[in-house]
N, C-alpha and C positions, 0 to 999 in steps of 0.2 A: 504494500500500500504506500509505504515509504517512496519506495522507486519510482513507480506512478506518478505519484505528486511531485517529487522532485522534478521529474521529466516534464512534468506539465509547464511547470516553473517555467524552467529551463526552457520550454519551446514558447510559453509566453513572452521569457524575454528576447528571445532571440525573434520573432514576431515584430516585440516592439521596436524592434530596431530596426528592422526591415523595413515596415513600414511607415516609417519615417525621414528617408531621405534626405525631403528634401528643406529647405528652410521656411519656416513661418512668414505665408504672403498677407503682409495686413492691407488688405482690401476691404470694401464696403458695399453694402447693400448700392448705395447709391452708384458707386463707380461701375457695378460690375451688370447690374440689371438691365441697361441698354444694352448690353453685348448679349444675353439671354438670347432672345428672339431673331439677330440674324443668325445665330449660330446655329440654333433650333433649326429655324424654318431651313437652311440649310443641308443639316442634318436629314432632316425627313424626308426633303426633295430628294435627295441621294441617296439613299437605303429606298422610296418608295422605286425610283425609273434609273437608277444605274449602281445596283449595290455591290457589284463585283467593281467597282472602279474605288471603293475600299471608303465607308460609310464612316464620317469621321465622330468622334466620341462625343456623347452629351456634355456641354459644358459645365456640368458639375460634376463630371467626372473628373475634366480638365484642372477646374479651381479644386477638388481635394487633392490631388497627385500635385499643384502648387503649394498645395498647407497652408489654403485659404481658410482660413476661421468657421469653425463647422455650422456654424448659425448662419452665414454668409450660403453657405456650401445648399446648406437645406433650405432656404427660400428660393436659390435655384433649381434647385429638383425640383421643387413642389412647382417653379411657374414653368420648366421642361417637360412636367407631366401636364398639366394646364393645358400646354400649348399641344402635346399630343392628343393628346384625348380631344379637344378642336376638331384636328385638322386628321382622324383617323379614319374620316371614310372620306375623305377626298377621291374622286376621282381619277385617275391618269390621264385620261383629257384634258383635265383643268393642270392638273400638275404638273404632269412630265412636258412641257413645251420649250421649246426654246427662250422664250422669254420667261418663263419663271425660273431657268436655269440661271440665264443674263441676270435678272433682279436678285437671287439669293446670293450668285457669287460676290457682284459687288457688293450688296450688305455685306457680307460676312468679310471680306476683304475688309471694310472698313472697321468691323467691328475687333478681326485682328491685328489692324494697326494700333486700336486702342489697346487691345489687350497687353500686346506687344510693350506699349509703354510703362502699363502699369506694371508691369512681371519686372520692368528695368533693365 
């Protein structure tokens, strides 16, 4: 039972460490919520009409793997699921077009110019 628990220990810490990498990004609700939704509608365009072209990860994925502040972290989940659950029966007509492709890329292009800034 000893050994067990020690091991548990032991892969807890070794866990903590791991998943910790990278350094503490102090971001805010405010700085990071305009970047939600091109990032999103992005997302979803590209997993719904070209997902083999390699579906890029939910933004709150992205801010916790930066060690964005987990309060920060979960208002973006919560408006990425928001925003899916939306736009979940959308069409392919409506969405897979060339101009919805045009309109999300440059949002999200803009959105990670800002993001880009704020990471430093």
């Amino acid at each position: 039972m000893r050994a067990a628990m020690a091991a548990g220990t032991f892969a807890a810490a070794i866990v903590g460490c791991v998943s910790a990498p990278y350094p503490q990004l102090d971001v805010s609700w405010e700085q990071v919520g305009p970047l939600v939704a091109p990032f999103t509608y992005r997302m979803l365009i590209v997993a719904q009409c070209d997902p083999m072209s390699g579906v890029p990860k939910p933004f709150d994925a992205v801010l916790a793997e930066a060690g964005a502040p987990a309060d920060v972290v979960a208002k973006v989940a919560a408006e990425v699921s928001r925003i899916r659950e939306e736009n979940s029966d959308n069409p392919d007509e409506y969405v897979c077009t060339p101009e919805m492709f045009e309109m999300s890329e440059a949002a999200s292009a803009e959105a990670q110019a800002a993001w880009d800034e704020l990471k430093g």
